[in-house]
PyMOL Python script that loads the backbone (N, CA, C, O; Angstrom):
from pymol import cmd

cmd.read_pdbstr("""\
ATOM      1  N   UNK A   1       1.722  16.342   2.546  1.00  0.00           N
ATOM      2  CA  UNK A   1       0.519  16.055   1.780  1.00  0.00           C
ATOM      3  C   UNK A   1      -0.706  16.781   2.339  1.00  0.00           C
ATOM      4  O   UNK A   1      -0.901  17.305   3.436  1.00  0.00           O
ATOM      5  N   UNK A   2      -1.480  16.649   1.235  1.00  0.00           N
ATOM      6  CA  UNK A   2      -2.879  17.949   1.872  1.00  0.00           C
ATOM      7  C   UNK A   2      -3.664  16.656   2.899  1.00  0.00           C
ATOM      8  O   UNK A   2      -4.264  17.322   3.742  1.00  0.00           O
ATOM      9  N   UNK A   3      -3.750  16.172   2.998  1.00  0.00           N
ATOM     10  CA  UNK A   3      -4.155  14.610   4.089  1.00  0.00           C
ATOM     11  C   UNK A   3      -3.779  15.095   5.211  1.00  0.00           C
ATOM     12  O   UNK A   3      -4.626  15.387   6.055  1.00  0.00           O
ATOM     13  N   UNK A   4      -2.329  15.291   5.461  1.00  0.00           N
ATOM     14  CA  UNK A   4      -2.059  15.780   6.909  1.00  0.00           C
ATOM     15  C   UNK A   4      -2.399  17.096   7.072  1.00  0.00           C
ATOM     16  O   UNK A   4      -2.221  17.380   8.256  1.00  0.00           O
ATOM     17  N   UNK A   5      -2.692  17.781   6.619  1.00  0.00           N
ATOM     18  CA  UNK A   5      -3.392  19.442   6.737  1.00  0.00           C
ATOM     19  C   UNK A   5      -4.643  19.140   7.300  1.00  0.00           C
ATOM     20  O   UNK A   5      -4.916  19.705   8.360  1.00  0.00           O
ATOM     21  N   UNK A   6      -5.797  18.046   6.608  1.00  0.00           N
ATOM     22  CA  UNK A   6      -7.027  17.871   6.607  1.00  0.00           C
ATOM     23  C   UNK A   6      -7.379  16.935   7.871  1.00  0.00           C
ATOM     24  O   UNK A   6      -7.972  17.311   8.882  1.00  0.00           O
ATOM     25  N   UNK A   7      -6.868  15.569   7.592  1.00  0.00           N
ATOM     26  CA  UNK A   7      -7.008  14.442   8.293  1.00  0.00           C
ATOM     27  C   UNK A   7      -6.102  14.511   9.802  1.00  0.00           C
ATOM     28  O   UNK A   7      -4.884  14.341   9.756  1.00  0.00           O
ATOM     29  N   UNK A   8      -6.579  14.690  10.706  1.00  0.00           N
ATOM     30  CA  UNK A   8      -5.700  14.269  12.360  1.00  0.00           C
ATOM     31  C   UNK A   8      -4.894  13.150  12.184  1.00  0.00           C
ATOM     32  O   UNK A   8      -5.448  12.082  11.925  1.00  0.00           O
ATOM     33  N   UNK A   9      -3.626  13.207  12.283  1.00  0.00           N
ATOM     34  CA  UNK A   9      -3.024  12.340  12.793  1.00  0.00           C
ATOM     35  C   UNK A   9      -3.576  10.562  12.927  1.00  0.00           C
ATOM     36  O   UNK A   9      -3.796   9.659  12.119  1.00  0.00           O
ATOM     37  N   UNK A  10      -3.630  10.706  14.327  1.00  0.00           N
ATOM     38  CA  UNK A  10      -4.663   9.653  14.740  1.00  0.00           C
ATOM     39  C   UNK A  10      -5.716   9.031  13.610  1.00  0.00           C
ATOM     40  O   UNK A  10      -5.538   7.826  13.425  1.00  0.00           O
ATOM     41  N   UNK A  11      -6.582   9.521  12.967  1.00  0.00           N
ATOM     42  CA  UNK A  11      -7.392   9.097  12.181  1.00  0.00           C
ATOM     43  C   UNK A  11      -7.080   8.704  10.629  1.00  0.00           C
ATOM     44  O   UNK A  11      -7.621   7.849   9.928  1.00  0.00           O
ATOM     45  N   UNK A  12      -6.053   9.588  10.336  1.00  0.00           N
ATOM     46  CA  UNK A  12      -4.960   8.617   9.371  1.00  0.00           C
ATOM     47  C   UNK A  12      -4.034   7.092   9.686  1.00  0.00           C
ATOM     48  O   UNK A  12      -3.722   6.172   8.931  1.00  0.00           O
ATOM     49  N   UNK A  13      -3.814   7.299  10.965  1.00  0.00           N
ATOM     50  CA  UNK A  13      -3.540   5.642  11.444  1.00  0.00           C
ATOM     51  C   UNK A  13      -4.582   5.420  11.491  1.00  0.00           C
ATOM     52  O   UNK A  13      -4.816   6.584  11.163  1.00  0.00           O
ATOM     53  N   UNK A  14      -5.722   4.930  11.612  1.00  0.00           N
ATOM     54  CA  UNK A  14      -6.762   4.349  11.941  1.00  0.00           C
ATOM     55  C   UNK A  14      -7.189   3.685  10.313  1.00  0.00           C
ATOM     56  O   UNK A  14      -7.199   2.486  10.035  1.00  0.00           O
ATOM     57  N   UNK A  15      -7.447   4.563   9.590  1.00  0.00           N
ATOM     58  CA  UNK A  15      -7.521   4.638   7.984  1.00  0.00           C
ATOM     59  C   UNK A  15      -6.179   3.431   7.447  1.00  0.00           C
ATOM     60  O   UNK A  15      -6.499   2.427   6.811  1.00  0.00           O
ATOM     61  N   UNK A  16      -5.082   3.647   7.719  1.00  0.00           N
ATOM     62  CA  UNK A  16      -4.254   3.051   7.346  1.00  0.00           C
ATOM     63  C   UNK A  16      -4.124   1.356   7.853  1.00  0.00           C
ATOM     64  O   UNK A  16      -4.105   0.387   7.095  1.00  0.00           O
ATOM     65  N   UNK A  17      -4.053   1.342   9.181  1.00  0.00           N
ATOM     66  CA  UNK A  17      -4.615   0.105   9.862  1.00  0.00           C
ATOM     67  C   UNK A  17      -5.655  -0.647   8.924  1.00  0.00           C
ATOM     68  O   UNK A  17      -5.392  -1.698   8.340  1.00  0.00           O
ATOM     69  N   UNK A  18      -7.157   0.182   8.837  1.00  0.00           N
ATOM     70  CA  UNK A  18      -8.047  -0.424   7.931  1.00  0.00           C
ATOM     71  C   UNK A  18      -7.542  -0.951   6.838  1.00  0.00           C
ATOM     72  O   UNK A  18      -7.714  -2.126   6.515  1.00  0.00           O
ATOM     73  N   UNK A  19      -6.912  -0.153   6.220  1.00  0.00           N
ATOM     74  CA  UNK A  19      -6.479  -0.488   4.794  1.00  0.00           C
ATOM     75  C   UNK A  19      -5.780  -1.690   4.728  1.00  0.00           C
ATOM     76  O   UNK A  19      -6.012  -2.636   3.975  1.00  0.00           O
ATOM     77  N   UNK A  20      -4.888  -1.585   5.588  1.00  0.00           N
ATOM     78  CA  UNK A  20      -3.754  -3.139   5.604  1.00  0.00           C
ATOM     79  C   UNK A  20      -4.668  -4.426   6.297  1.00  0.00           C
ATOM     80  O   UNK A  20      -4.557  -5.584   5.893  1.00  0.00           O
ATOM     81  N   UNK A  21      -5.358  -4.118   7.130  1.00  0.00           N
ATOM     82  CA  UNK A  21      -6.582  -5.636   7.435  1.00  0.00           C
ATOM     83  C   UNK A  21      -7.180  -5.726   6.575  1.00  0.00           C
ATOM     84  O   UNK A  21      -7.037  -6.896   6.222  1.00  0.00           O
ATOM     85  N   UNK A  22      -8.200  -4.966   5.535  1.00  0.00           N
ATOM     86  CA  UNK A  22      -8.683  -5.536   4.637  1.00  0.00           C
ATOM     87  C   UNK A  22      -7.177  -5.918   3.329  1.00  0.00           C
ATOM     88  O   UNK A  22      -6.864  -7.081   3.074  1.00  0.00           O
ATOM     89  N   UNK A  23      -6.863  -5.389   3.048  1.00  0.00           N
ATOM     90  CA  UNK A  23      -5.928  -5.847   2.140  1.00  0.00           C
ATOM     91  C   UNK A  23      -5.178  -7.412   2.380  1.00  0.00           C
ATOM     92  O   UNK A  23      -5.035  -8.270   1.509  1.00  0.00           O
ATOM     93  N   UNK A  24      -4.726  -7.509   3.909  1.00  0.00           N
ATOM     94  CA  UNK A  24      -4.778  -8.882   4.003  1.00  0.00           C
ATOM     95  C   UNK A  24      -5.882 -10.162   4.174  1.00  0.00           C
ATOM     96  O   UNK A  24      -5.641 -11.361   4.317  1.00  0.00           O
ATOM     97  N   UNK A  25      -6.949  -9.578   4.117  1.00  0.00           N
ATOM     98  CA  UNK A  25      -8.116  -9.836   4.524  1.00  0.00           C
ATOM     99  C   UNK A  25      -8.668 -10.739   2.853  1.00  0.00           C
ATOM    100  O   UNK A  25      -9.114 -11.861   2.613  1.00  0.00           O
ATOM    101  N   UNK A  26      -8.300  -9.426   1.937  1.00  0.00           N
ATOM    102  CA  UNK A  26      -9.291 -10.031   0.724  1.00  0.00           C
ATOM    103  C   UNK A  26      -8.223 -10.420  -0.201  1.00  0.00           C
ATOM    104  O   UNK A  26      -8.691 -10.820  -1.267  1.00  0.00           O
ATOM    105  N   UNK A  27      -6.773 -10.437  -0.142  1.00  0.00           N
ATOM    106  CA  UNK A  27      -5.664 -10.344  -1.115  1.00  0.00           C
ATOM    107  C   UNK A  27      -4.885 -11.760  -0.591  1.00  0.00           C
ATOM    108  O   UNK A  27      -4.812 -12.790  -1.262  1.00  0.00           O
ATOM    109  N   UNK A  28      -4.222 -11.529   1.008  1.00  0.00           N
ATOM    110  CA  UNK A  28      -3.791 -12.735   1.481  1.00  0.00           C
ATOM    111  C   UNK A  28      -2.323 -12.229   2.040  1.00  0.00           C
ATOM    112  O   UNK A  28      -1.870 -11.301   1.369  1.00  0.00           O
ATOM    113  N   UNK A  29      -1.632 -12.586   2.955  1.00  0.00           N
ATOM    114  CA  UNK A  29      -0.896 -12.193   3.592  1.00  0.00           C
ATOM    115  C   UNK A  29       0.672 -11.721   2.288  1.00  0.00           C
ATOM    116  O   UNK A  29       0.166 -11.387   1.216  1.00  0.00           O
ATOM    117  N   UNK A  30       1.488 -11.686   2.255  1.00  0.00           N
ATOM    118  CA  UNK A  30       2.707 -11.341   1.442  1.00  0.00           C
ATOM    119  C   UNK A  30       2.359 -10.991  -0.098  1.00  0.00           C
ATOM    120  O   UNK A  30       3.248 -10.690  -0.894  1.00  0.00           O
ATOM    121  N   UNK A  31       0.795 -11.066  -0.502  1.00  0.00           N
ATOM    122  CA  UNK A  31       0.339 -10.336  -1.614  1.00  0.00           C
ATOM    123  C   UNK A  31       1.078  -8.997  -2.650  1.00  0.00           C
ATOM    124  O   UNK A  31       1.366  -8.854  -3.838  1.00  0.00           O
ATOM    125  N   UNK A  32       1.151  -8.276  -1.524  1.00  0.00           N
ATOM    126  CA  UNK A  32       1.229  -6.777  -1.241  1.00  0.00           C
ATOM    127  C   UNK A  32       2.791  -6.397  -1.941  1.00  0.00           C
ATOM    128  O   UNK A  32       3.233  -5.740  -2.884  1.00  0.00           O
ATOM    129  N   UNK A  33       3.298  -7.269  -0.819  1.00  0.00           N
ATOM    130  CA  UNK A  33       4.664  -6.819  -1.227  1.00  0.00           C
ATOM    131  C   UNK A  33       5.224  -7.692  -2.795  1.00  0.00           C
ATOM    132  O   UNK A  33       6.078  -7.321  -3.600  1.00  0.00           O
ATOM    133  N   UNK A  34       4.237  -9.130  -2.807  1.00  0.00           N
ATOM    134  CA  UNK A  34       4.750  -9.934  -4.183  1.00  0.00           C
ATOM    135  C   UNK A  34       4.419  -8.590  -4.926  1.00  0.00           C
ATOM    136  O   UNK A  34       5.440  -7.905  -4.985  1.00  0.00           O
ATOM    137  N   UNK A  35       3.292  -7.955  -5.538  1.00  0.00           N
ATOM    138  CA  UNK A  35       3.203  -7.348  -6.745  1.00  0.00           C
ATOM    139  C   UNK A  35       4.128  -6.308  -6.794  1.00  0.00           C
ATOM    140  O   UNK A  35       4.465  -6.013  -7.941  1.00  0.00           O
ATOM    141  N   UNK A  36       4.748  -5.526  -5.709  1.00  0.00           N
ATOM    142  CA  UNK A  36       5.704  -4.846  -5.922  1.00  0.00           C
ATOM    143  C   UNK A  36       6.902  -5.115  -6.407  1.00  0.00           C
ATOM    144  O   UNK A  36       7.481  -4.356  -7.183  1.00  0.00           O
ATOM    145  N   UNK A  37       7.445  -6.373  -5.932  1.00  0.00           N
ATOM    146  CA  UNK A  37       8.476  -6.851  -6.365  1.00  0.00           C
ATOM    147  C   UNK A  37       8.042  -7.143  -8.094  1.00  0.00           C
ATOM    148  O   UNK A  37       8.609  -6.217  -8.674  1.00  0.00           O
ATOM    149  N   UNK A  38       7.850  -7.365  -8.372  1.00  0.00           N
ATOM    150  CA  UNK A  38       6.672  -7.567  -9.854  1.00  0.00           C
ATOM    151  C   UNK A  38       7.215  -6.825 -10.581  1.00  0.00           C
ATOM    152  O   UNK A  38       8.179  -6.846 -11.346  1.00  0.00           O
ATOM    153  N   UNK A  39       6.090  -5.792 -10.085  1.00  0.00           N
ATOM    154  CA  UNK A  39       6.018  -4.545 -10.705  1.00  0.00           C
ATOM    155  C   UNK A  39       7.724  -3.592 -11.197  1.00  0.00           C
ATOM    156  O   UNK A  39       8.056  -3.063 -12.258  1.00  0.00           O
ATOM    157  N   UNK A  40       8.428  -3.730  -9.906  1.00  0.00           N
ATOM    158  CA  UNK A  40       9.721  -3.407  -9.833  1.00  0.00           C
ATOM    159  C   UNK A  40      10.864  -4.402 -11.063  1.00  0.00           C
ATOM    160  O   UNK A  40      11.860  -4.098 -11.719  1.00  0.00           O
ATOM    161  N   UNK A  41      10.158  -5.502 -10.910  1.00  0.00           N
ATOM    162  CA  UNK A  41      10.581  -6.458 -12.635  1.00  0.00           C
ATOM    163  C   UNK A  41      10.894  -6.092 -13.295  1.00  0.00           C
ATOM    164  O   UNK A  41      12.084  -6.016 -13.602  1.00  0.00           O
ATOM    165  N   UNK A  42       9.524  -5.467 -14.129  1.00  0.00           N
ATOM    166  CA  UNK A  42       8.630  -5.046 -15.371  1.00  0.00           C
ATOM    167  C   UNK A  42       9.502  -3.406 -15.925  1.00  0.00           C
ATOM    168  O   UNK A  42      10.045  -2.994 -16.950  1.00  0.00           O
ATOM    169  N   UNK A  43       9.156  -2.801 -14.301  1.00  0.00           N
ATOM    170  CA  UNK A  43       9.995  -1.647 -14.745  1.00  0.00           C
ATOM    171  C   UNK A  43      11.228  -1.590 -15.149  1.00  0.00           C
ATOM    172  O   UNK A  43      11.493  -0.775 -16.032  1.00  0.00           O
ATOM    173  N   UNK A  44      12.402  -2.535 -14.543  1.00  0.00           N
ATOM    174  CA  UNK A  44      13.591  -2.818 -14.907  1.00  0.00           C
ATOM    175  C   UNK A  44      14.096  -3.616 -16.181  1.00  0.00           C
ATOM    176  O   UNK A  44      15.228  -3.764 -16.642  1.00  0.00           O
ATOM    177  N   UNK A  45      12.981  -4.029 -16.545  1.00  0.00           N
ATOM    178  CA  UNK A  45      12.761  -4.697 -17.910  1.00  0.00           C
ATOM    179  C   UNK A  45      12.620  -3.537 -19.384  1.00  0.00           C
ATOM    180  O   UNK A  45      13.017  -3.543 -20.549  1.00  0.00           O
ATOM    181  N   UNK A  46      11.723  -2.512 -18.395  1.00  0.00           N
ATOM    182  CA  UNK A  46      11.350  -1.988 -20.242  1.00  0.00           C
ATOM    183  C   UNK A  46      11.833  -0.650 -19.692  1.00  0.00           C
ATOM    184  O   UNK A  46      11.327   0.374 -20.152  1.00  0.00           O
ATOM    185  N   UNK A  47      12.839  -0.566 -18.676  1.00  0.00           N
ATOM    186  CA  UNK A  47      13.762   0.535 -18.867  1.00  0.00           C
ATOM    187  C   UNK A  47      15.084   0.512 -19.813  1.00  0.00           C
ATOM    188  O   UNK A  47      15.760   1.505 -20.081  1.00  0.00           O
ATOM    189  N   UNK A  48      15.275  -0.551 -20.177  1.00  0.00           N
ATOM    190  CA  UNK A  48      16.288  -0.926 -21.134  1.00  0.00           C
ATOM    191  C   UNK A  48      16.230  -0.485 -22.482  1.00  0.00           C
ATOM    192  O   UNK A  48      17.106  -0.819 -23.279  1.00  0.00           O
TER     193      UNK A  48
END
""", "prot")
cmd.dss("prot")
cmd.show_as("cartoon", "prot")
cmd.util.cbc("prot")
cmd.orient("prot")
């Protein structure tokens, strides 16, 4: 990805870290993965 060309290493974990504390932060712990499973539903639904 052009991210790792641009962004160091290091400061993409850092970014990513952020992302997952606020995400549990404003969403709530197993959030994340419920809507995927969801989502993964929906798709298996109206792939039919």
């Amino acid at each position: 990805p052009m991210a790792d060309q641009v962004i160091p290493e290091r400061e993409q974990a850092a970014i990513l870290n952020a992302f997952e504390g606020a995400e549990l932060e404003v969403a709530g712990p197993g959030v994340h993965q419920q809507l995927i499973a969801e989502l993964e539903q929906l798709e298996a639904a109206t792939a039919k």
